[in-house]
Biopython code that builds the backbone (N, CA, C, O; Angstrom):
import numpy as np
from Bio.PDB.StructureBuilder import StructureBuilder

atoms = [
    (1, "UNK", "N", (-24.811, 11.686, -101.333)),
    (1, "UNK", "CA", (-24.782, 10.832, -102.507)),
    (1, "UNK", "C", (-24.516, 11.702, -103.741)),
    (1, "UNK", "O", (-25.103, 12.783, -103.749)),
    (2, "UNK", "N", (-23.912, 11.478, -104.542)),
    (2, "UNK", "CA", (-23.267, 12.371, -105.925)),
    (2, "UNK", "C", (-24.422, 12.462, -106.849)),
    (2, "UNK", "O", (-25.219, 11.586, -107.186)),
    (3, "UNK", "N", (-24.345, 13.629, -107.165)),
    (3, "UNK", "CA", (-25.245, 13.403, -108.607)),
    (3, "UNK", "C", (-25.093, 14.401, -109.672)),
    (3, "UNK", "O", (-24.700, 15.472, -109.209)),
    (4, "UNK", "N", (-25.255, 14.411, -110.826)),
    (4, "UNK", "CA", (-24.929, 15.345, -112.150)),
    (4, "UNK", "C", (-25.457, 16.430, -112.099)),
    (4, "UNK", "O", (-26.572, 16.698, -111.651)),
    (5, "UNK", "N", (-24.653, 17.150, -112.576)),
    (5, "UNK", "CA", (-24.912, 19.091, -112.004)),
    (5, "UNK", "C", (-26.590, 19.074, -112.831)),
    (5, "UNK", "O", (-26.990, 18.340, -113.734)),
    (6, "UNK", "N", (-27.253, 20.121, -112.140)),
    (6, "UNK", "CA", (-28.430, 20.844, -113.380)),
    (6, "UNK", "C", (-27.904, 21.999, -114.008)),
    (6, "UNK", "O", (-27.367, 22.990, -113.514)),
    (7, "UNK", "N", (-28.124, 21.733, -115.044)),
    (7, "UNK", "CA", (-27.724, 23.255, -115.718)),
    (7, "UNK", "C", (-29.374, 23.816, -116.169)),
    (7, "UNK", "O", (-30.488, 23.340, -115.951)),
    (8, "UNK", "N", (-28.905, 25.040, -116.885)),
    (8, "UNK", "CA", (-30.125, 26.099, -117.543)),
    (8, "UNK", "C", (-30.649, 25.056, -118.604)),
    (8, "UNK", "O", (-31.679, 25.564, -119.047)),
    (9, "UNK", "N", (-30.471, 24.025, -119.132)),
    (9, "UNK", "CA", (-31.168, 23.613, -120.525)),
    (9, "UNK", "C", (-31.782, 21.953, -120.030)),
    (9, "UNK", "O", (-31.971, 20.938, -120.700)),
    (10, "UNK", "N", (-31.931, 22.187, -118.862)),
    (10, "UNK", "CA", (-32.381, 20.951, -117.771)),
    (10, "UNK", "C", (-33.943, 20.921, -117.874)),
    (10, "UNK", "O", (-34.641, 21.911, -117.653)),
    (11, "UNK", "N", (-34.456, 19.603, -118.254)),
    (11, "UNK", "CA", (-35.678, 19.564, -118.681)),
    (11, "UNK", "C", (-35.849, 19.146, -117.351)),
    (11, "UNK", "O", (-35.279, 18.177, -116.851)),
    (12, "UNK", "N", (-37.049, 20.276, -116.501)),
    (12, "UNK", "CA", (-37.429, 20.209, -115.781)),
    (12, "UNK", "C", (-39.017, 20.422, -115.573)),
    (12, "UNK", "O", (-39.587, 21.387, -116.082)),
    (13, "UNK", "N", (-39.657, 19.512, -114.834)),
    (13, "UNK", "CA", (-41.282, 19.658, -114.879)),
    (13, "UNK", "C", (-42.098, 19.575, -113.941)),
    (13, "UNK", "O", (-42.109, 18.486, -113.366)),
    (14, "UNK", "N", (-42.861, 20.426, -113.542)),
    (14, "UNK", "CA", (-43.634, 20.327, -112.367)),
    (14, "UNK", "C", (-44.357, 18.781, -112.238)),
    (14, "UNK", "O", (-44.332, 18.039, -113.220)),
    (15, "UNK", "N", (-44.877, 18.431, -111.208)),
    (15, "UNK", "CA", (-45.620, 17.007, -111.089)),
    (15, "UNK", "C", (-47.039, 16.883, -112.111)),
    (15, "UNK", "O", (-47.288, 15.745, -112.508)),
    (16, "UNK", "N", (-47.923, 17.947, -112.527)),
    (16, "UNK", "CA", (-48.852, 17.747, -113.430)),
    (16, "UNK", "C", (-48.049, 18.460, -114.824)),
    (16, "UNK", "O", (-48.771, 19.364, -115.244)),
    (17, "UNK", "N", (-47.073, 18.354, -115.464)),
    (17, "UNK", "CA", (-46.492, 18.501, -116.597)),
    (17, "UNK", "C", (-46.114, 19.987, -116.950)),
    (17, "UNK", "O", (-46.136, 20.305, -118.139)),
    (18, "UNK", "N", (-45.714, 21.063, -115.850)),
    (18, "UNK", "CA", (-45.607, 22.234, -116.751)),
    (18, "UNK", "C", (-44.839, 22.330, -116.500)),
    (18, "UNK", "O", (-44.420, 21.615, -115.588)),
    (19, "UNK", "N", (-43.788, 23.568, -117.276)),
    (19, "UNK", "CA", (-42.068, 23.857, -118.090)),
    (19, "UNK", "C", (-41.602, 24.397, -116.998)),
    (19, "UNK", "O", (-42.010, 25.539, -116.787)),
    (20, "UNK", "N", (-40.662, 23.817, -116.006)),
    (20, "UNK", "CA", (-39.437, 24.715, -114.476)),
    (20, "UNK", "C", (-38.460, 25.182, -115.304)),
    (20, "UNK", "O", (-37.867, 24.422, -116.069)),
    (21, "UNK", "N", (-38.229, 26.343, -115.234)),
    (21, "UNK", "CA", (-37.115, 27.279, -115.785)),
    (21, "UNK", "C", (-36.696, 27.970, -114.455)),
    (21, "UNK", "O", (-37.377, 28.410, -113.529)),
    (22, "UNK", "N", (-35.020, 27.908, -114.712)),
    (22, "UNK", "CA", (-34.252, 28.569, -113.607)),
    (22, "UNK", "C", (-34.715, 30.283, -113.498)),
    (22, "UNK", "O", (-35.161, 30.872, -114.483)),
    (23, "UNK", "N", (-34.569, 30.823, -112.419)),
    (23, "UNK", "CA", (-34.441, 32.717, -112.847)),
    (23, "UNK", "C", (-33.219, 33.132, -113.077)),
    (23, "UNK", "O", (-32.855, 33.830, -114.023)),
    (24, "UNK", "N", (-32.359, 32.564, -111.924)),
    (24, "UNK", "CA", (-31.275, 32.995, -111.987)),
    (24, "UNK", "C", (-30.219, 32.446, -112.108)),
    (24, "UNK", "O", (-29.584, 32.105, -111.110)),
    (25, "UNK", "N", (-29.596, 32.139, -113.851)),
    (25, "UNK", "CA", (-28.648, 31.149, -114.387)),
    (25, "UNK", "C", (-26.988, 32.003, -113.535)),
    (25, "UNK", "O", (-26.537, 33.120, -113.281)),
    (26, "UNK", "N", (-26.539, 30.149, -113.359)),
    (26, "UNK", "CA", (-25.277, 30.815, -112.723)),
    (26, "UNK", "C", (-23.870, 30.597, -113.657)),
    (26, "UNK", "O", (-23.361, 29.483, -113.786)),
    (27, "UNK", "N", (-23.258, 31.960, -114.357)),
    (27, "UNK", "CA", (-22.598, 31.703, -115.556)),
    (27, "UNK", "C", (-21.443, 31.428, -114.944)),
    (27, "UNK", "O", (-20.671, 31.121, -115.853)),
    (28, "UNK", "N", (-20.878, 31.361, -113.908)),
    (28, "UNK", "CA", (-19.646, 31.077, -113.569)),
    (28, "UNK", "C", (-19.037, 29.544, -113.382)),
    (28, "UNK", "O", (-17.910, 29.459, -112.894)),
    (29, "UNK", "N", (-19.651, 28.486, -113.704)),
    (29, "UNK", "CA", (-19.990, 27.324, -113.988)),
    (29, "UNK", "C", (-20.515, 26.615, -115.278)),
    (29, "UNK", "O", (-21.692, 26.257, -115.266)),
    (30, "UNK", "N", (-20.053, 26.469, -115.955)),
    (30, "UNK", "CA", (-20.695, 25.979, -117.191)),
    (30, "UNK", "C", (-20.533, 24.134, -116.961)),
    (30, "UNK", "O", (-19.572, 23.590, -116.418)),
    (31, "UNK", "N", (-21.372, 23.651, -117.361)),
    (31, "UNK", "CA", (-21.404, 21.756, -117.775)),
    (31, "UNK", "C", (-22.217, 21.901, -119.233)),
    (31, "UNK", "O", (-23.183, 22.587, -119.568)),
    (32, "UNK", "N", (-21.430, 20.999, -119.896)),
    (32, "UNK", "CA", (-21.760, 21.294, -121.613)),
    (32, "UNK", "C", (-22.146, 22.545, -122.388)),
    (32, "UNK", "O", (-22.944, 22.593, -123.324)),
    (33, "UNK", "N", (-21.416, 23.609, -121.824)),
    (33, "UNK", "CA", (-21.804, 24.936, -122.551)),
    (33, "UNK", "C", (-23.081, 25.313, -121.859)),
    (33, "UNK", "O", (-23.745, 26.049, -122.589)),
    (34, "UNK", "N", (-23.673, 25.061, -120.677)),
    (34, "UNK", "CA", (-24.701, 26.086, -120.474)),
    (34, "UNK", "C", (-24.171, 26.249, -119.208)),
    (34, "UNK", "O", (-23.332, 25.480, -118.740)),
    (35, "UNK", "N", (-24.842, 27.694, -118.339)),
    (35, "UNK", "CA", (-24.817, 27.450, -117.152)),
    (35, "UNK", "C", (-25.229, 27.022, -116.087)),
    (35, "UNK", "O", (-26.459, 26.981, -116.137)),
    (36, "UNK", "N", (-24.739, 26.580, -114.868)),
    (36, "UNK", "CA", (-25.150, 25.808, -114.220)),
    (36, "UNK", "C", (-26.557, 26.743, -113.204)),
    (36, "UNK", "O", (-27.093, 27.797, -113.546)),
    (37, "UNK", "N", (-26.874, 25.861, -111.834)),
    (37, "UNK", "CA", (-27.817, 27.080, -111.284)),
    (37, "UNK", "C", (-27.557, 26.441, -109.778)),
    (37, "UNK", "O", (-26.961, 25.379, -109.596)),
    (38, "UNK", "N", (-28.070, 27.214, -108.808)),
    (38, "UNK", "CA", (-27.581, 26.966, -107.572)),
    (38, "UNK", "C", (-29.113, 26.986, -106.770)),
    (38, "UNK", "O", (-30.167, 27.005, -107.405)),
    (39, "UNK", "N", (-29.056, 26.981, -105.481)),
    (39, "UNK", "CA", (-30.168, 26.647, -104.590)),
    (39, "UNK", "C", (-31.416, 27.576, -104.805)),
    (39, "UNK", "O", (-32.549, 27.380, -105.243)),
    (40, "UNK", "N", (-30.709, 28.721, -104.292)),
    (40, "UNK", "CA", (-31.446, 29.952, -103.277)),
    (40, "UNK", "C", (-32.768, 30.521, -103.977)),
    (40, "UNK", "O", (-33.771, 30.951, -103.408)),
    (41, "UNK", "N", (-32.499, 30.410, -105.492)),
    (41, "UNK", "CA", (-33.202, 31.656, -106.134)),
    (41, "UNK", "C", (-34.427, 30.756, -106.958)),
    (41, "UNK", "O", (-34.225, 29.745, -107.630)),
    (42, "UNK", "N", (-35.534, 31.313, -106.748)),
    (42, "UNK", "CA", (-36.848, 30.063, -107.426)),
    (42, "UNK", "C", (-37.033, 29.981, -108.393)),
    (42, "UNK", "O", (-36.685, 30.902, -109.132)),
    (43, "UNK", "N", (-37.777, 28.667, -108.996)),
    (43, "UNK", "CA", (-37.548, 28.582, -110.350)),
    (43, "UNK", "C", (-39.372, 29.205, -110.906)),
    (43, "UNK", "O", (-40.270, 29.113, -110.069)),
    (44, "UNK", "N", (-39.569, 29.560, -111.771)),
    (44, "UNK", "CA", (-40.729, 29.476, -112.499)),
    (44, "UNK", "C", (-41.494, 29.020, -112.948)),
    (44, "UNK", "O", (-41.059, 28.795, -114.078)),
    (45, "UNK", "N", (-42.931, 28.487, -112.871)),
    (45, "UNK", "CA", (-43.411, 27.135, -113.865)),
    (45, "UNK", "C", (-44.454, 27.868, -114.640)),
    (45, "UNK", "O", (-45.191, 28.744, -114.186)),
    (46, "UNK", "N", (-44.428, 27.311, -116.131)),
    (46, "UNK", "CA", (-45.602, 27.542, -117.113)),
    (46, "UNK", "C", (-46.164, 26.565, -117.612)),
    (46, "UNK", "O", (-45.300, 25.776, -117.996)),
    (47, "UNK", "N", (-47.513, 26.079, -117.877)),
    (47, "UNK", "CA", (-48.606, 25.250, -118.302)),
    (47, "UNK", "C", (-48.724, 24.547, -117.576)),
    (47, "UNK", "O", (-48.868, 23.479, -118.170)),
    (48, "UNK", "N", (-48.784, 24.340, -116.203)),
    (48, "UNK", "CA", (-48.939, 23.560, -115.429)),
    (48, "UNK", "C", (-50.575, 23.149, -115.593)),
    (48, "UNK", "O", (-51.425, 24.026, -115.435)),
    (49, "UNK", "N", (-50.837, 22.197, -115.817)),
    (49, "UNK", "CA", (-52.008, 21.539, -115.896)),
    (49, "UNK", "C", (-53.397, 21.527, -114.844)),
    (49, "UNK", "O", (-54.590, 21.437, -115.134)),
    (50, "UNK", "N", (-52.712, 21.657, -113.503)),
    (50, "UNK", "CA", (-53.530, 21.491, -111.890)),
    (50, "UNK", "C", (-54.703, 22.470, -112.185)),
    (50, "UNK", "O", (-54.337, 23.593, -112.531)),
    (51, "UNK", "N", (-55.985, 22.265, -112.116)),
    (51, "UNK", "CA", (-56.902, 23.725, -112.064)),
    (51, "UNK", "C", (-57.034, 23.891, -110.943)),
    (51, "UNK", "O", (-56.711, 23.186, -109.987)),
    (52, "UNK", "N", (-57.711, 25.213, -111.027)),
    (52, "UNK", "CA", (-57.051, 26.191, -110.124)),
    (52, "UNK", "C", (-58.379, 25.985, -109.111)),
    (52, "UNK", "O", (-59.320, 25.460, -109.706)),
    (53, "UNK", "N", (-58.648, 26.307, -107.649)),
    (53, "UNK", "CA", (-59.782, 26.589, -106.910)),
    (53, "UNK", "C", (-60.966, 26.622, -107.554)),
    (53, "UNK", "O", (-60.893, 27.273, -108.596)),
    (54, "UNK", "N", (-62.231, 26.080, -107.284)),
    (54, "UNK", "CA", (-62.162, 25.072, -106.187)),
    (54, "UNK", "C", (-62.141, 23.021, -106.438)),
    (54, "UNK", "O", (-62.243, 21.967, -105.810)),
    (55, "UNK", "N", (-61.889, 23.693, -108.080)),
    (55, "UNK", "CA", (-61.632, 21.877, -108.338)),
    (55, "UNK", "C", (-60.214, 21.206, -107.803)),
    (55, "UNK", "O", (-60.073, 20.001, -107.597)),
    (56, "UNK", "N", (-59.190, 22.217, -107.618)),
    (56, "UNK", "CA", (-57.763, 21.744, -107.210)),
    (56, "UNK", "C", (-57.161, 22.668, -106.353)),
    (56, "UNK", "O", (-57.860, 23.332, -105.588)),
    (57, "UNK", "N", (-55.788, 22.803, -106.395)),
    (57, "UNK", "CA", (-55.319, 24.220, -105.935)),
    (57, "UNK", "C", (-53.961, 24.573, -106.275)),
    (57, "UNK", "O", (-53.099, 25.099, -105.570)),
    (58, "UNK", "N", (-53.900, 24.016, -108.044)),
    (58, "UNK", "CA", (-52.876, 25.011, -108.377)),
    (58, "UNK", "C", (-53.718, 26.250, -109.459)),
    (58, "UNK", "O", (-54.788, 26.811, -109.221)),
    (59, "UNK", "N", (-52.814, 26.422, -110.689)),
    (59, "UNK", "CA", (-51.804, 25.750, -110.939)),
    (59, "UNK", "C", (-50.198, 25.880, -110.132)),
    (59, "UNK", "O", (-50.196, 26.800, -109.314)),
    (60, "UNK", "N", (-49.118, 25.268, -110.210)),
    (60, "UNK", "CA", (-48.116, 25.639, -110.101)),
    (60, "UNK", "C", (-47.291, 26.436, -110.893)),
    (60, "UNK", "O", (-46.899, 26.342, -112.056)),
    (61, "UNK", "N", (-46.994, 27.832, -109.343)),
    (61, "UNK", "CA", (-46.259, 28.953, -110.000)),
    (61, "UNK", "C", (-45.118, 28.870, -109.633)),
    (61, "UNK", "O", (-44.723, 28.566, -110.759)),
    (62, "UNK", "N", (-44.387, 28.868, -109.161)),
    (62, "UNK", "CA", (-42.620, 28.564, -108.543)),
    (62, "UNK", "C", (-42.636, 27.371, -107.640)),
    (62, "UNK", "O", (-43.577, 26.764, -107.128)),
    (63, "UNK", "N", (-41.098, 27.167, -107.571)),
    (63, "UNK", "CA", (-40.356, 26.098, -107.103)),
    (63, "UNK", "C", (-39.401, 26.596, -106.137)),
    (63, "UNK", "O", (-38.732, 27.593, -106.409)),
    (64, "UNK", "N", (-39.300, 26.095, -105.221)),
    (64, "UNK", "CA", (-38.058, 26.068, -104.663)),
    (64, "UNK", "C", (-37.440, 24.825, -104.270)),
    (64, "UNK", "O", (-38.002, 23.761, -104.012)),
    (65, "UNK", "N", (-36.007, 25.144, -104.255)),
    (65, "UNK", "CA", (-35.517, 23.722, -104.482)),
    (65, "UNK", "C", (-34.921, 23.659, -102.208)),
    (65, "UNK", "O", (-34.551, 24.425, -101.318)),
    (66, "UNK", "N", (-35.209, 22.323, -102.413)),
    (66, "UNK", "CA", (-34.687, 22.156, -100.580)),
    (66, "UNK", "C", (-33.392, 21.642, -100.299)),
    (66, "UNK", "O", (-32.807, 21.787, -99.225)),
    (67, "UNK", "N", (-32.773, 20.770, -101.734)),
    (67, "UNK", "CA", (-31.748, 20.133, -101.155)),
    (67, "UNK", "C", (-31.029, 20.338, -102.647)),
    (67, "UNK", "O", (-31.474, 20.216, -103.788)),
    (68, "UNK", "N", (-29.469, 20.772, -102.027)),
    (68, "UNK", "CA", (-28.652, 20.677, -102.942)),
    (68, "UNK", "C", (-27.234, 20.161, -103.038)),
    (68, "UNK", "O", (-26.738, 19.596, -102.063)),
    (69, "UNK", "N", (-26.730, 20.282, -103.872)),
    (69, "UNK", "CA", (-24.933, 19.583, -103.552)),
    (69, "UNK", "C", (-24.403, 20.259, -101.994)),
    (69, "UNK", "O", (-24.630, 21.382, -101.543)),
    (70, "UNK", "N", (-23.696, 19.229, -101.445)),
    (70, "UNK", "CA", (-22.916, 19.638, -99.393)),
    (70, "UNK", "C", (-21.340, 19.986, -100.048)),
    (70, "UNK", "O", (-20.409, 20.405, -99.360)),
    (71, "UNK", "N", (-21.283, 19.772, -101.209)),
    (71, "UNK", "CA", (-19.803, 19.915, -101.457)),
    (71, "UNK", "C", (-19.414, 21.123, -102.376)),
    (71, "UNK", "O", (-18.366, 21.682, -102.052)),
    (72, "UNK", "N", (-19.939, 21.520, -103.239)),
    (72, "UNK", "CA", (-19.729, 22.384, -104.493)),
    (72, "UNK", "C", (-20.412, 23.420, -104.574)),
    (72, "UNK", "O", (-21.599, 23.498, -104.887)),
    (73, "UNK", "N", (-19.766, 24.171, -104.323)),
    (73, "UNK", "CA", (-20.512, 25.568, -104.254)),
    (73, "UNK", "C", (-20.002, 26.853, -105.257)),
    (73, "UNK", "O", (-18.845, 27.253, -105.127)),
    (74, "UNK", "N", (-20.636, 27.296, -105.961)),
    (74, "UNK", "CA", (-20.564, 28.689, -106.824)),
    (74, "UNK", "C", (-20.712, 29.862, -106.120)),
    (74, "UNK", "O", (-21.599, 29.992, -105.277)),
    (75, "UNK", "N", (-19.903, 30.747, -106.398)),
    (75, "UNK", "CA", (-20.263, 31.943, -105.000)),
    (75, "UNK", "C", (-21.012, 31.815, -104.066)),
    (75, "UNK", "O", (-21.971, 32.516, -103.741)),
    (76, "UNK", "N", (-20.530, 30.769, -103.528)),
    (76, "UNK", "CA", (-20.912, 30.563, -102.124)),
    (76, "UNK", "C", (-22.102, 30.076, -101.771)),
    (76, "UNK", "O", (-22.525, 29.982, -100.619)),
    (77, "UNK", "N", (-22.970, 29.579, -103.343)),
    (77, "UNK", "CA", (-24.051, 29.122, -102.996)),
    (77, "UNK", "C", (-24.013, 27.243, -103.439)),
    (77, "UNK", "O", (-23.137, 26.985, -104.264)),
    (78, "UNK", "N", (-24.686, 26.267, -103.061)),
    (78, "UNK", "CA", (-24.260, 24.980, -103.355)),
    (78, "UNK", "C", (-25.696, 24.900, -104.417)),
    (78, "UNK", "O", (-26.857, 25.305, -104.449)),
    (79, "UNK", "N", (-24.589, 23.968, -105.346)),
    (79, "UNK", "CA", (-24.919, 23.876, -107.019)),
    (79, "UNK", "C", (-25.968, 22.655, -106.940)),
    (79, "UNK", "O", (-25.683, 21.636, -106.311)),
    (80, "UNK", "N", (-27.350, 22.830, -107.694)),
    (80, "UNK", "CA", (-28.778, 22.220, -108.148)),
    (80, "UNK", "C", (-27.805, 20.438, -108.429)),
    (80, "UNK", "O", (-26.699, 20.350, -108.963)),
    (81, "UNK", "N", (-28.506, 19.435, -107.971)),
    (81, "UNK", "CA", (-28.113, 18.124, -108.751)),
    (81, "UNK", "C", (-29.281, 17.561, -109.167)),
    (81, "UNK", "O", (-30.384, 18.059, -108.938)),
    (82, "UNK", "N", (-29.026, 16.148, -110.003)),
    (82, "UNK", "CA", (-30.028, 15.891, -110.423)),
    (82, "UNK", "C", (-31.322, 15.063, -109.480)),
    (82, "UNK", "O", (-32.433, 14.708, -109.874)),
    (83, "UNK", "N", (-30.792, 14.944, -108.320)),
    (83, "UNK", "CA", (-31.528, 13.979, -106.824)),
    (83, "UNK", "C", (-32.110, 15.192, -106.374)),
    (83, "UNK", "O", (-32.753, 14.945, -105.354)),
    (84, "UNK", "N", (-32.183, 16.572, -106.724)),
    (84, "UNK", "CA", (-32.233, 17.795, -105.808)),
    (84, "UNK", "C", (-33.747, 17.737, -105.527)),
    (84, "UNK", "O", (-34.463, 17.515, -106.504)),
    (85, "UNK", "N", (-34.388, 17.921, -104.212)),
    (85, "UNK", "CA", (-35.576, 18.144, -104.036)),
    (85, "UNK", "C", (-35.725, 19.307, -103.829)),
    (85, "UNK", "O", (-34.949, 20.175, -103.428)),
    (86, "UNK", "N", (-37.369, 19.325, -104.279)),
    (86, "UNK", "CA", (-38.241, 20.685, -104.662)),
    (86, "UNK", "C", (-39.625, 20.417, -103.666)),
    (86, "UNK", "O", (-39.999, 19.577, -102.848)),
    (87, "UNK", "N", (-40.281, 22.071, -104.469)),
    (87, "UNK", "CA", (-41.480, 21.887, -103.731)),
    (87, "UNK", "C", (-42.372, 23.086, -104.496)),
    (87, "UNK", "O", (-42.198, 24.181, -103.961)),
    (88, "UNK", "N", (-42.960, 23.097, -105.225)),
    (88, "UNK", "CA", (-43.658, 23.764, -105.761)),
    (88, "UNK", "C", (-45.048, 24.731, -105.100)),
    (88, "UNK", "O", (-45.918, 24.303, -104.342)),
    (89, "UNK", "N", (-44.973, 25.565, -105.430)),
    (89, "UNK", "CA", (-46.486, 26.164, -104.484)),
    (89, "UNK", "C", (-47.481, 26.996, -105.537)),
    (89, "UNK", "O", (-47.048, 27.632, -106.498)),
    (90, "UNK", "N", (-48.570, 26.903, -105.265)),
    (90, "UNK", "CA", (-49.191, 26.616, -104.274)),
    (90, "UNK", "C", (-49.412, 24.994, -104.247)),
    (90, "UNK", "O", (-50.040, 24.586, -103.270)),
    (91, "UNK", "N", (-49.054, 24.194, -105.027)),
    (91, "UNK", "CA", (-49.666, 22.807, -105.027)),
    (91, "UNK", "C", (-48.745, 22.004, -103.672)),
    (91, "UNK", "O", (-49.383, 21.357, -102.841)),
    (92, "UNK", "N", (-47.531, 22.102, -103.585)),
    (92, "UNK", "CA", (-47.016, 21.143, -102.374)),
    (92, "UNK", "C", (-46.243, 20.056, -103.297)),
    (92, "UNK", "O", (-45.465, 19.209, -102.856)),
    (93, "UNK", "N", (-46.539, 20.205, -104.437)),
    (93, "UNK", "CA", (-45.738, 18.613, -105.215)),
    (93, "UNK", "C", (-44.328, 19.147, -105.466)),
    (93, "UNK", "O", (-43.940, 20.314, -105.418)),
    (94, "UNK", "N", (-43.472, 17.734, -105.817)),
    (94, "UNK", "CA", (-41.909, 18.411, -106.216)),
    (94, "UNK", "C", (-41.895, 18.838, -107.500)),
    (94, "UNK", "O", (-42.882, 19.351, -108.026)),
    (95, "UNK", "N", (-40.916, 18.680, -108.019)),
    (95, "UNK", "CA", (-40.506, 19.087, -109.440)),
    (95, "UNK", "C", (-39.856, 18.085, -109.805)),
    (95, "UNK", "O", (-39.397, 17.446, -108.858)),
    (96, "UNK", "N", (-39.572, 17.587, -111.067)),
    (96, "UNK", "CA", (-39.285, 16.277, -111.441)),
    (96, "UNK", "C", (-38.200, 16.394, -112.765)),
    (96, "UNK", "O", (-38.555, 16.603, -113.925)),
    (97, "UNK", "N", (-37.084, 16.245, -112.398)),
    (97, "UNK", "CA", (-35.701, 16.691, -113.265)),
    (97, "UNK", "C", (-36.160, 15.463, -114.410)),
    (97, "UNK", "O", (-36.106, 14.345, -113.897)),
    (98, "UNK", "N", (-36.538, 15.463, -115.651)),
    (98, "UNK", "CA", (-36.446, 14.691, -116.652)),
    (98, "UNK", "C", (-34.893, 14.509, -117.556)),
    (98, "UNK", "O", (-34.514, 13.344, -117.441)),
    (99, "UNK", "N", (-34.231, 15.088, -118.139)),
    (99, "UNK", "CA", (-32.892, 15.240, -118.453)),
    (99, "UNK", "C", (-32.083, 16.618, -117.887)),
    (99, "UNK", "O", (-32.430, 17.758, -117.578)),
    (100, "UNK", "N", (-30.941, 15.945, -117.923)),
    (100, "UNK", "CA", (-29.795, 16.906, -117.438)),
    (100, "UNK", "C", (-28.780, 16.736, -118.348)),
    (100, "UNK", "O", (-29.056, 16.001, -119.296)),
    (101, "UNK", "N", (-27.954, 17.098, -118.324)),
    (101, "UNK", "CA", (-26.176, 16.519, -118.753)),
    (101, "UNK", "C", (-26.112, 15.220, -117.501)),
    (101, "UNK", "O", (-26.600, 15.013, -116.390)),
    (102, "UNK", "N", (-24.965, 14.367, -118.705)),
    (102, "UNK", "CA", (-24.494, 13.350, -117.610)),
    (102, "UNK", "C", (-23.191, 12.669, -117.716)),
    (102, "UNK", "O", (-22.807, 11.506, -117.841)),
    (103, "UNK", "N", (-22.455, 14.287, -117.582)),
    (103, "UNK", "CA", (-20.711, 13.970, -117.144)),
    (103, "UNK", "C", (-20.116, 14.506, -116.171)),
    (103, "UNK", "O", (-18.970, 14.177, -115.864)),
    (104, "UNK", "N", (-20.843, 15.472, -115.494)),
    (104, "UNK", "CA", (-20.296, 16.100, -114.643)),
    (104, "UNK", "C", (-21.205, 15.902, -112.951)),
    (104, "UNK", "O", (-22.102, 16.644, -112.549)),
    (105, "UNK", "N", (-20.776, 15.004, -112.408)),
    (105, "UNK", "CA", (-21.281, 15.173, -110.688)),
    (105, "UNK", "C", (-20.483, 15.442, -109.715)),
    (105, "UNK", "O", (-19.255, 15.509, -109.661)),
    (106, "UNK", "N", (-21.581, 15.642, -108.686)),
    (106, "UNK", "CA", (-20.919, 16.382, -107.508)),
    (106, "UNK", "C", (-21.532, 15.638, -105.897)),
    (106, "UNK", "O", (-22.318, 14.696, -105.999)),
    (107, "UNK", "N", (-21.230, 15.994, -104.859)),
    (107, "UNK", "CA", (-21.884, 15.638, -103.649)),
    (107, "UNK", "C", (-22.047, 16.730, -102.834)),
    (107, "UNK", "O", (-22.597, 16.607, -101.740)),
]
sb = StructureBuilder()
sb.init_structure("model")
sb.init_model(0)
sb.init_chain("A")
sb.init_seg("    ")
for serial, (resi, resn, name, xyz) in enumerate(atoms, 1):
    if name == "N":
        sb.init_residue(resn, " ", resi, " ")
    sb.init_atom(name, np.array(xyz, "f"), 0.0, 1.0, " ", f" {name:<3s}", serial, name[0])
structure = sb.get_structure()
């Protein structure tokens, strides 16, 4: 199913509200002047809300993403969309794409 690239300026948020930032922006791709980002490499989370052991068991520190574009690939790696599932750890929740750009999709 198609969906609009993620780029680096992609408001992205863990499931209890803290900031997913890419590590590794992929500049060989740009959608609206930023660059885009691809599967492999995890993302980062800050202020994640979850307390930590033994009332909960985050907060959430990285992401990895499980599913990405079958068609479009940047050096060889296939490019973040906005349907892309995640999985955050230590908590187990996804990550939740709030805005993206929305002119450019892919499958």
């Amino acid at each position: 199913m198609p969906g609009f690239l993620l780029h680096v300026g992609a408001s992205v948020l863990c499931a209890h509200g803290g900031q997913a930032q890419a590590t590794m922006p992929n500049p060989r791709v740009t959608v609206s002047g930023q660059s885009t980002v691809t599967q492999p490499p995890p993302w980062t989370i800050a202020g994640c809300a979850m307390p930590p052991p033994p009332s909960g068991n985050g907060p959430c520190v990285t992401a990895q993403w499980l599913t990405a574009s079958l068609r479009v690939l940047s050096n060889g790696q296939p490019l973040l969309l906005l349907d892309s599932q995640s999985l955050c750890a230590p908590t187990a929740t996804p990550l939740l794409v709030v805005a993206t750009q929305t002119r450019v999709t892919a499958t």
